[in-house]
Structures are given as structure tokens and as C-alpha cells.
C-alpha atoms as a printed R data frame, in Angstrom:
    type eleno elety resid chain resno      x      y      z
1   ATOM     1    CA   UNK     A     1 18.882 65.925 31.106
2   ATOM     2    CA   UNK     A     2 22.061 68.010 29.834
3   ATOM     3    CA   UNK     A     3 20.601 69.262 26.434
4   ATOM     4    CA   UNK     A     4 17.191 71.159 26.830
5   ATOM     5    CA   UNK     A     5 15.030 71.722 23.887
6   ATOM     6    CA   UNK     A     6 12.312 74.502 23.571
7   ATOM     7    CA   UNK     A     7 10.523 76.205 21.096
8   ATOM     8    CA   UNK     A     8 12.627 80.215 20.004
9   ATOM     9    CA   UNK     A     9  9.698 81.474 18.602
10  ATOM    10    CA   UNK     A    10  5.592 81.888 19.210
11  ATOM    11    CA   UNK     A    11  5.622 80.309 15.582
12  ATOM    12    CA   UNK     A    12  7.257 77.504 16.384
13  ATOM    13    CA   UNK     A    13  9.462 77.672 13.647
14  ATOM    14    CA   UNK     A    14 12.710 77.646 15.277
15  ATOM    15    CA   UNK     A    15 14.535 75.327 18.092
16  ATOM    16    CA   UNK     A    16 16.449 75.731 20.540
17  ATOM    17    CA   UNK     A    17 18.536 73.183 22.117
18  ATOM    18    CA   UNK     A    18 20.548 74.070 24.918
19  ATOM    19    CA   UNK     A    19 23.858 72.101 25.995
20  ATOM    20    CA   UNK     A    20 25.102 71.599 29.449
21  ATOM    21    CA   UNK     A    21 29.293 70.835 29.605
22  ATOM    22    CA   UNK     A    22 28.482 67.185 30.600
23  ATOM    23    CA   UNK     A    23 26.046 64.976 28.307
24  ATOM    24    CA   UNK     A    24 26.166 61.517 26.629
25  ATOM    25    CA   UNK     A    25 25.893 60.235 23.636
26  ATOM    26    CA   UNK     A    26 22.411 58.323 24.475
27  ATOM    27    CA   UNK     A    27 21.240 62.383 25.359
28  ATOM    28    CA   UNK     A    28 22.140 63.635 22.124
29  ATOM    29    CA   UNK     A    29 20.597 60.814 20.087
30  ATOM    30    CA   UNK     A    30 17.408 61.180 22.101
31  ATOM    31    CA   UNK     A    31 17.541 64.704 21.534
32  ATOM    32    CA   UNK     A    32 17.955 64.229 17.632
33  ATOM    33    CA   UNK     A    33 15.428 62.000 17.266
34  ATOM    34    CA   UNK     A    34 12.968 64.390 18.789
35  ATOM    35    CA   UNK     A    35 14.377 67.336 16.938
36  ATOM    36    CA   UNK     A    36 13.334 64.710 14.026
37  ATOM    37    CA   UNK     A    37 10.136 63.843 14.752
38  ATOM    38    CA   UNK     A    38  9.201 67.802 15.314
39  ATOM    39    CA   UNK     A    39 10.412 68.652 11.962
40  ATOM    40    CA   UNK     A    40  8.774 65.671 10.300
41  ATOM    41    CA   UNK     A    41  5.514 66.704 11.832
42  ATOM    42    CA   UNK     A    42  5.866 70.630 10.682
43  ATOM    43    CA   UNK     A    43  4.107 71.766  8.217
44  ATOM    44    CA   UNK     A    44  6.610 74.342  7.856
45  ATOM    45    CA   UNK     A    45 10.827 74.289  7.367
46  ATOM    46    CA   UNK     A    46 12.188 74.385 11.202
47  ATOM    47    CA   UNK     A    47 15.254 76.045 11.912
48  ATOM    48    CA   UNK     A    48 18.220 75.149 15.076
49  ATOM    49    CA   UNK     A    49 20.148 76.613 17.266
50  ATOM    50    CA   UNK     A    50 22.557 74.308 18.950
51  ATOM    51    CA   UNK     A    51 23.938 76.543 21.767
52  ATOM    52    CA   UNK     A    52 26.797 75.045 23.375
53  ATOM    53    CA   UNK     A    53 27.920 78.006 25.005
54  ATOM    54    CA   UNK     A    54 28.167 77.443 28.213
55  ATOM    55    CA   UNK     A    55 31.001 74.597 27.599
56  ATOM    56    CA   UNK     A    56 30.898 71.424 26.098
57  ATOM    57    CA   UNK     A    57 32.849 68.099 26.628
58  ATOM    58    CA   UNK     A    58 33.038 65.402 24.582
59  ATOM    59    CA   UNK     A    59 31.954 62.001 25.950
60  ATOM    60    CA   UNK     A    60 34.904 59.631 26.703
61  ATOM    61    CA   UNK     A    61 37.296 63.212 26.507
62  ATOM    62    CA   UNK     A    62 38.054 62.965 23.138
63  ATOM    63    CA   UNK     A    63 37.055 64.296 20.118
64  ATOM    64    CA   UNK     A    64 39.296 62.274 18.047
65  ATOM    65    CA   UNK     A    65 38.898 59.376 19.724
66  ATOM    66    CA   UNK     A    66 37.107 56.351 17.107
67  ATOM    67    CA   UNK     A    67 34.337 56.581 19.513
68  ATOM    68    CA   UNK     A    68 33.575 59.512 19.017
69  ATOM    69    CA   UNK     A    69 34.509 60.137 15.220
70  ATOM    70    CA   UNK     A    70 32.189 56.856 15.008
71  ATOM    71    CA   UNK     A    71 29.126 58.962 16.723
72  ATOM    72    CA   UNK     A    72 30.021 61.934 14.839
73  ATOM    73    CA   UNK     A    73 29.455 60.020 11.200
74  ATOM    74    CA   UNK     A    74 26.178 58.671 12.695
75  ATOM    75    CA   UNK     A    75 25.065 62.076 13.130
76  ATOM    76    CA   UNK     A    76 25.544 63.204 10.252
77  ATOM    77    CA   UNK     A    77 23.126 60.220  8.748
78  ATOM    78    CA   UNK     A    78 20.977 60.807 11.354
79  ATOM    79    CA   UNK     A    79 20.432 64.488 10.119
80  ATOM    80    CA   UNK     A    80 19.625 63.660  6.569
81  ATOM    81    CA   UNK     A    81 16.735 64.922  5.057
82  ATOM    82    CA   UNK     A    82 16.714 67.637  7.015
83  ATOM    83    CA   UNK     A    83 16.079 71.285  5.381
84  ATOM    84    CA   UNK     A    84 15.976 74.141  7.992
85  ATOM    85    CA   UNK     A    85 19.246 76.011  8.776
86  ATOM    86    CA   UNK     A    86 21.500 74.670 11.466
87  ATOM    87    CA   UNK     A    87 23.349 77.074 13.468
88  ATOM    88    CA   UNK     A    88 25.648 76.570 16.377
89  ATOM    89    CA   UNK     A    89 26.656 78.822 19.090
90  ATOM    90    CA   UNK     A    90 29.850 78.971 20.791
91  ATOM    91    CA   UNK     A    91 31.455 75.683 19.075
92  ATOM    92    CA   UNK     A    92 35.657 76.014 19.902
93  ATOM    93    CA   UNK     A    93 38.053 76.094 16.895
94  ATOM    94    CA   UNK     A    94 38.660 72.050 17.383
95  ATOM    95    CA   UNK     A    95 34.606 71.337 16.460
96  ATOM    96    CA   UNK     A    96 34.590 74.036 13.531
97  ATOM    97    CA   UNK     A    97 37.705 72.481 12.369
98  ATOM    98    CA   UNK     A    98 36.535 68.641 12.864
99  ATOM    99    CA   UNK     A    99 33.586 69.893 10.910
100 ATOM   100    CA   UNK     A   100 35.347 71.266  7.978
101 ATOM   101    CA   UNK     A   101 36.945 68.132  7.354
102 ATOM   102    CA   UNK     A   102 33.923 65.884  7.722
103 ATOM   103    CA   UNK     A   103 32.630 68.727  4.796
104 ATOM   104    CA   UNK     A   104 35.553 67.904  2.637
105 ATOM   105    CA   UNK     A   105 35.088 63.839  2.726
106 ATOM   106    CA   UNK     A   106 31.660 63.461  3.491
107 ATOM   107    CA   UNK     A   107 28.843 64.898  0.558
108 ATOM   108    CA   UNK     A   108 26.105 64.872  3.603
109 ATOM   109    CA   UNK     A   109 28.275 67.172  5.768
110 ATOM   110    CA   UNK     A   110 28.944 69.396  2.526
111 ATOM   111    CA   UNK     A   111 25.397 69.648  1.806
112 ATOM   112    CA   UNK     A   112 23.892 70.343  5.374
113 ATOM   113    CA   UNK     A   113 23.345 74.066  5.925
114 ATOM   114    CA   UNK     A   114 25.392 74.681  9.027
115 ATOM   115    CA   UNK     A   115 26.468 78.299 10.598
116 ATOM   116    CA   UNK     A   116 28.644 78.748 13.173
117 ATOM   117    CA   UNK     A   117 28.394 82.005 15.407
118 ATOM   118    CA   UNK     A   118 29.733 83.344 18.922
119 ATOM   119    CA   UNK     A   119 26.579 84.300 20.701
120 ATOM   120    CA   UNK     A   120 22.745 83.631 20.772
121 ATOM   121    CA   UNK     A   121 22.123 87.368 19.449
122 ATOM   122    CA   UNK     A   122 24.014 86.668 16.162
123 ATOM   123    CA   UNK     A   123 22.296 83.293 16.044
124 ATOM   124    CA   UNK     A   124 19.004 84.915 16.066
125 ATOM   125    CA   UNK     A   125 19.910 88.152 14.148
126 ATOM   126    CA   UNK     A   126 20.803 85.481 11.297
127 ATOM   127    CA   UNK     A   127 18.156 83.473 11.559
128 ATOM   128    CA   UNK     A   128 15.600 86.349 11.288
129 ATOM   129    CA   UNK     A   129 17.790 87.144  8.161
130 ATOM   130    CA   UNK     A   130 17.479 84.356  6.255
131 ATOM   131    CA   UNK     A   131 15.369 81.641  8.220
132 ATOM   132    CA   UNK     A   132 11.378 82.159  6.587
133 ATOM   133    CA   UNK     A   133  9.339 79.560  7.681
């Protein structure tokens, strides 16, 4: 599979969900619904790290393509009700900026608590900031 999950921490508290460059759609939504049903299950608020480092394509090659904006709104539903802090490593200017505009026209992408960083260190530096489970 080209997106990994395992646990961060001993506690359990925090995922981590690595990215290859090449996935699909069908990976991701697996991959979020088992995200989901871990942090429905938790007794305590789980945190993510999305670390897409290493390089990351867009199925069908393009971001702006109704294809993918159409799987990009879905997400967003899909991560409703969610509460622990999001954070994403190594996301290009293109996906911060795609972002940013869902934000201004969507309420759910203005309310999710999202943070992009560089590296996996600042991820985790943050996270052991502000992230108490």
C-alpha cells in the first residue's frame, strides 16, 4: 500500500501516516476510514501527521482537475467530527494554496485544525507543544 499508518507515540495518541509519491484515491479513503474508526474508538483526542515528504502526486496528474477537486470536497466531509490536530509535512505551495481556498468557501475546511510544516521534527516539536491527549 502507498500510505502507511502507525502509531508516533507509546500512548497511542498520535498517528502517523506516511505517503509514498504514487497512491490512489481508493488508498486514501481506506486509509481515512481507518484513521476514523481509531479515533472513534479512543478514549482520548488523537492527533495526525500526514507526511508527504517524500513526494506526492496527485491521482489522474492534476490537482485541479474536477476529479480531483471532487475527492478533495469528499474529504473534507469525510473528516468531520474530527477533534485532534492535523498536521502535514512537506505539502508544496500548490496544496497549501488549494487549501486556503477550500478554507475561504468551505466552513468545514475553516474549522478543521490543520498545520502545515517542512519536516517531521517540527511536526513533532508542535505536536508535543500543543497536542495533550
Amino acid at each position: 500500500m502507498a500510505i502507511n499508518i502507525t502509531w508516533e507515540n507509546d500512548e497511542q495518541t498520535i498517528l502517523l501516516c506516511n505517503f509514498d509519491a504514487q497512491w490512489t484515491w481508493d488508498e486514501l479513503y481506506a486509509v481515512v476510514d481507518e484513521v476514523k474508526r481509531i479515533t472513534d474508538n479512543s478514549p482520548t483526542t488523537v492527533a495526525a501527521i500526514l507526511d508527504i515528504s517524500s513526494g506526492m502526486t496527485i491521482p489522474g496528474g492534476n490537482f485541479l482537475s474536477p476529479t480531483s477537486l471532487e475527492n478533495a470536497k469528499r474529504l473534507i466531509t469525510l473528516s468531520e467530527g474530527g477533534t485532534g490536530p492535523l498536521m502535514i509535512v512537506g505539502a508544496t505551495g500548490l496544496i497549501k494554496m488549494v487549501y486556503e481556498t477550500f478554507k475561504g468557501i468551505d466552513k468545514r475546511a475553516a474549522a478543521a485544525n490543520i498545520t502545515f510544516v517542512d519536516t517531521l521534527a517540527q511536526a513533532r516539536a508542535h505536536l508535543a507543544r500543543t497536542h495533550s491527549a
